[in-house]
VOGU-3710 file (C-alpha; in Angstrom, 3 decimals, decimal comma):
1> xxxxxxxxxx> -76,016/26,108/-36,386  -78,188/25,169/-39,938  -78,450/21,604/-40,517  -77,681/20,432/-43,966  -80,332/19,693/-46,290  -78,813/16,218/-46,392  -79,601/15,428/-42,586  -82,282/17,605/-41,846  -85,749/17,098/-42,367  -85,613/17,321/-46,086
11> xxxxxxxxxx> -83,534/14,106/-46,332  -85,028/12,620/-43,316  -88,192/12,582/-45,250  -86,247/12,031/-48,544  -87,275/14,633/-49,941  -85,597/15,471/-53,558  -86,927/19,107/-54,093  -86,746/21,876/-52,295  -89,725/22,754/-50,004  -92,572/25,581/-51,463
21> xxxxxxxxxx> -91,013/28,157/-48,799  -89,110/28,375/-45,322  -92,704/28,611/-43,394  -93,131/24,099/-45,118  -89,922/23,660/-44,007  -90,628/24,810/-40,687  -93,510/23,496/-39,852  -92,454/19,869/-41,488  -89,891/20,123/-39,179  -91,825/21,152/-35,925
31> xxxxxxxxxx> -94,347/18,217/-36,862  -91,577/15,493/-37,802  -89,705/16,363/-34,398  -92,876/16,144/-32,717  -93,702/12,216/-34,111  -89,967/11,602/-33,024  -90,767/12,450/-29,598  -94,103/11,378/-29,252  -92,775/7,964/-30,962  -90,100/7,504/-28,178
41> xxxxxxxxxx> -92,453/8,211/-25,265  -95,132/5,824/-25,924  -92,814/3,150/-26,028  -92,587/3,653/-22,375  -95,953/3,913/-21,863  -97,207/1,163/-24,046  -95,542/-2,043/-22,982  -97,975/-0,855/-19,543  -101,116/-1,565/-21,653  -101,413/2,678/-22,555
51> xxxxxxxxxx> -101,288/5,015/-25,292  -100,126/7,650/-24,545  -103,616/9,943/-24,778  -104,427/7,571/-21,911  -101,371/8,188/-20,480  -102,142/12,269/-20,688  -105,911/11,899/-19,439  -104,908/9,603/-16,603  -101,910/12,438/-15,492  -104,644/14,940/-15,371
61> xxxxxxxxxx> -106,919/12,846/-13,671  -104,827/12,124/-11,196  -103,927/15,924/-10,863  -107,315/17,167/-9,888  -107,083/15,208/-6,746  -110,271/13,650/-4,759  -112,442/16,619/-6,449  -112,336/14,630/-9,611  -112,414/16,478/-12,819  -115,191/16,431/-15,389
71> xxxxxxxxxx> -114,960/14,624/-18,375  -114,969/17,724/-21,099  -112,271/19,342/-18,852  -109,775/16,601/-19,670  -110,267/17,094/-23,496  -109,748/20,307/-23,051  -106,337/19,902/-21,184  -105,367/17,432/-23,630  -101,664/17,490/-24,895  -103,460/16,212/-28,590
81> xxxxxxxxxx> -106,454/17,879/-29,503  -109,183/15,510/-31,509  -109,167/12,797/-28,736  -112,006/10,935/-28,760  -112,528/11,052/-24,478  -115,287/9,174/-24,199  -113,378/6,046/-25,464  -110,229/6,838/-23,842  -112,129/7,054/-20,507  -114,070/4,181/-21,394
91> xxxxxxxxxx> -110,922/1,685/-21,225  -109,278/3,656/-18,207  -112,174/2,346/-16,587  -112,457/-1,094/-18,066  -108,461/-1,487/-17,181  -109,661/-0,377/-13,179  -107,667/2,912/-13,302  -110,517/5,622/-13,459  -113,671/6,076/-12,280  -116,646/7,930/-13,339
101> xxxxxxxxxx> -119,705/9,356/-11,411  -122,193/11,746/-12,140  -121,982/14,728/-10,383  -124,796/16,711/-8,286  -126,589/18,718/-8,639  -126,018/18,422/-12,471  -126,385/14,831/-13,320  -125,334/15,422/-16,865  -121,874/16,232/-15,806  -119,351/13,226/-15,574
111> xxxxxxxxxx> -116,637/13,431/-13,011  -113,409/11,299/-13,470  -111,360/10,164/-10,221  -108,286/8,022/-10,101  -107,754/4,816/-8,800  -105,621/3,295/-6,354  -104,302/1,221/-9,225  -104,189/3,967/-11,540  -101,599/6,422/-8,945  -99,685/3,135/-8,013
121> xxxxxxxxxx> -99,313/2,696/-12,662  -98,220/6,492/-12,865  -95,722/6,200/-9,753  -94,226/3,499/-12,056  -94,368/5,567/-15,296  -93,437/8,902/-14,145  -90,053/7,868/-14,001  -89,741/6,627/-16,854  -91,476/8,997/-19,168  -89,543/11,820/-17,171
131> xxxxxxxxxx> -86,213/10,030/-18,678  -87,616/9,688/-21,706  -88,242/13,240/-21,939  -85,018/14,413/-20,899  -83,340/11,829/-23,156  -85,399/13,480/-26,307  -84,306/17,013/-25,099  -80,282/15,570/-24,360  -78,669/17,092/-27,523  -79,811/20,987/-26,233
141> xxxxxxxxxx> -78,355/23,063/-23,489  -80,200/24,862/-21,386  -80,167/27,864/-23,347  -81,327/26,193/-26,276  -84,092/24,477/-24,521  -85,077/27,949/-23,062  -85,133/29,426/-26,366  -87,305/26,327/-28,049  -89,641/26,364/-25,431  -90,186/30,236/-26,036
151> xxxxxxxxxx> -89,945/29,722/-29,470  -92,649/26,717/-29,242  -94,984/29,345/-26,870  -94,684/32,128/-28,940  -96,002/29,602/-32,668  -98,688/28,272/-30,300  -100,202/31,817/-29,092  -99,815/33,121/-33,190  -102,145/30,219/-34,111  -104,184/29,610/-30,871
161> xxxxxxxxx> -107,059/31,179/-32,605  -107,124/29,018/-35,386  -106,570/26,154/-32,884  -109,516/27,020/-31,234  -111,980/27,911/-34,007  -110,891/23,872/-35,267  -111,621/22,672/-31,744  -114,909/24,273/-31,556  -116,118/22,907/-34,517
//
């Protein structure tokens, strides 16, 4: 069902003309919705001394189990792209909640492990970022979620090559 000009992202943004094409509108919208949602989520995370990028690198961390994970790997797992990891990592450490070694044979590559305080912080916060992820999704059936996520895939594999050219840069 179209949304009004009036309440959609055009007013949101108070915008008085009309965008340069559909394509603006669109992606204005996709990038709005996605501050909206981002917005709400780090306020769960942040009162816990996180942004959420730490938040993200700290999940994955945690994910690659005892094996650790190197350092570039995380950026590249990254729900935002552009991170800078090396200071993100730098104050999961300084907060106790990561830690780095260098790995052997190659001594050039970092591994990252979690901390016993860092999986005792995300058994707190995975409950509460998991409601706070339903709660942004709570106005769409599961149809319509279905249907955004594939629509969501489908605009991410169209531009993953210009994604990756800019993250090879």
């Amino acid at each position: 069902m179209p949304v009004s000009s009036s309440t959609g992202v055009r007013g949101e943004i108070r915008q008085g003309k009309p965008f340069r094409s559909r394509g603006q509108e669109g992606a204005i919208a996709l990038l709005r919705t996605a501050s909206v949602v981002r917005r709400a989520i780090a306020r769960t995370v942040e009162p816990h001394g996180l942004s959420l990028a730490q938040y993200n690198a700290l999940r994955i961390i945690r994910g690659a189990g005892a094996g650790g994970v190197p350092t570039l790997a995380i950026r590249e797992r990254m729900i935002e792209e552009g991170t800078t990891i090396t200071r993100l990592i730098d104050k999961l450490e300084e907060a106790g909640l990561i830690r780095r070694e260098r790995s052997l044979p190659d001594r050039r590559q970092v591994v990252c492990r979690v901390t016993d305080a860092g999986k005792k912080l995300l058994d707190k916060l995975d409950p509460q970022v998991d409601a706070a992820d339903e709660e942004s999704m709570r106005a769409l059936g599961k149809r319509e979620l279905d249907q955004l996520i594939h629509t969501l895939d489908t605009i991410r594999a169209a531009n993953a090559e210009r994604g990756a050219a800019a993250h090879n840069r």
